[in-house]
Structure formats: structure tokens, C-alpha cells
C-alpha positions in Angstrom: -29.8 -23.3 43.6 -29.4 -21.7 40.7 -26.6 -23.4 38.5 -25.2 -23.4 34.6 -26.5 -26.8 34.2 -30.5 -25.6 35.0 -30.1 -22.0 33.3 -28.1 -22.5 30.6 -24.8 -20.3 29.7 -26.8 -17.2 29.1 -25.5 -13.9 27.2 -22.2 -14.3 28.5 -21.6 -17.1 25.9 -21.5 -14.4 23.2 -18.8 -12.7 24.8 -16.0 -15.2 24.3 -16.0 -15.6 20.5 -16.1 -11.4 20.3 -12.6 -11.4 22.8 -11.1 -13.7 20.3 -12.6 -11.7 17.0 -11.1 -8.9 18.5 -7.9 -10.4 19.2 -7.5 -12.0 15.6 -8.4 -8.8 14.0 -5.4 -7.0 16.4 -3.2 -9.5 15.3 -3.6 -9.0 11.3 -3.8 -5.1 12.0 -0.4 -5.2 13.9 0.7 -7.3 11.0 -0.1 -5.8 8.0 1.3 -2.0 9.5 4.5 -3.9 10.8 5.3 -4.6 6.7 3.5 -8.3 6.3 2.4 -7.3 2.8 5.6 -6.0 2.0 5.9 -9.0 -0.5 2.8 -7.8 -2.5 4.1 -4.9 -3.1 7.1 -6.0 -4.8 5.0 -7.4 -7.7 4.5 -3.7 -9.0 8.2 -2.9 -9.2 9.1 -3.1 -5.5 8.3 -1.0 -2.1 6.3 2.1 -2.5 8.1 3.8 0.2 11.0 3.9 -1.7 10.0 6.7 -4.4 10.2 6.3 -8.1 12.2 3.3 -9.8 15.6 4.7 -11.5 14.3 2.8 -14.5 11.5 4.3 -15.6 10.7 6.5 -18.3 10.1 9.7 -16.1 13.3 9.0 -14.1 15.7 8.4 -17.3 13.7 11.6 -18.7 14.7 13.9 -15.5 18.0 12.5 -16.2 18.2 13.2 -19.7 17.7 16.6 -19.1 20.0 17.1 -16.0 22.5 15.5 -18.3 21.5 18.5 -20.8 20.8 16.2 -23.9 17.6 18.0 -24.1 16.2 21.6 -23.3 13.4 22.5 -21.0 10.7 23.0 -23.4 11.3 19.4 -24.5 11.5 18.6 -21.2 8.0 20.0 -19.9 6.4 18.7 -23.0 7.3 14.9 -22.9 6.9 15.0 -19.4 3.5 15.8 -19.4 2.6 12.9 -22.1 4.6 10.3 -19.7 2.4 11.9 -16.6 -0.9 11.2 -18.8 0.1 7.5 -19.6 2.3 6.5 -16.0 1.1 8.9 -13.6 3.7 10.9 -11.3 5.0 7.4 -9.4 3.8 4.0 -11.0 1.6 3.7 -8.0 -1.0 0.3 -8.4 -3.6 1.7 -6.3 -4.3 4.8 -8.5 -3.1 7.6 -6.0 -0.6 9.8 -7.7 1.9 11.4 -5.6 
């Protein structure tokens, strides 16, 4: 008779710890896409999803010149030295968008 006690657990013992691997790493998946890190991103001036923050210098530029306090050339030309030193949305990871 061939029992677990006299042939010992075999490969199947491997296949347990993978099932719960997996299921931990569907858990943190589901997580993070569900908004869990939603918190971090408030750090670096609140949810990415949201667009540009009214406050900053490219925003009060565009509305600036909505508001007609200064012409389009101005316009184009200061917005291009705030896109060198902010980038198009004050995104942390580097993207611009």
C-alpha cells in the first residue's frame, strides 16, 4: 500500500503555496485598479484623473489670457517657458499629457 506517510507529499506540495501566491497577487491587483493608492496620489496636488489643478501657473496663465489681460503672442511665449519648467500637467511620474 502505497500511502503519504511512506512516499512523502511529492510535487503536489508545490502546488498549494502557488494557489495562494496567485490569489494574494489577485487581490492587490484588484486593489490597486479599484483606487487603493488613491491616497498617494494626493501628495502631488491630488487625483490625476482630475486634469490640471486651477492653481497652477499654466491654468492662471490660460486664464489670464481668456480674461484678455494679455495678447496671444505673450501668451504662446510664456507658455512655452512654463511647459519647459512644469510640463503640460504636473504629472509625478514624468508622462506629459
Amino acid at each position: 500500500m502505497n500511502t503519504l506517510a511512506h512516499a512523502g507529499p511529492g510535487p503536489w506540495v508545490l502546488f498549494f503555496p502557488l494557489v495562494w501566491a496567485a490569489v494574494v497577487i489577485g487581490i492587490v491587483t484588484v486593489a490597486r485598479r479599484a483606487g487603493w493608492r488613491r491616497g498617494r496620489d494626493a501628495r502631488f496636488g491630488g487625483d490625476l484623473r482630475r486634469g490640471p489643478d486651477e492653481h497652477s501657473p499654466i491654468a492662471l496663465l490660460g486664464h489670464r489670457f481668456a480674461a484678455g489681460e494679455i495678447d496671444e503672442d505673450e501668451y504662446w511665449r510664456r507658455l512655452t517657458v512654463l511647459e519647459e519648467q512644469f510640463g503640460r500637467a504636473a504629472d509625478p511620474r514624468g508622462r506629459r499629457t
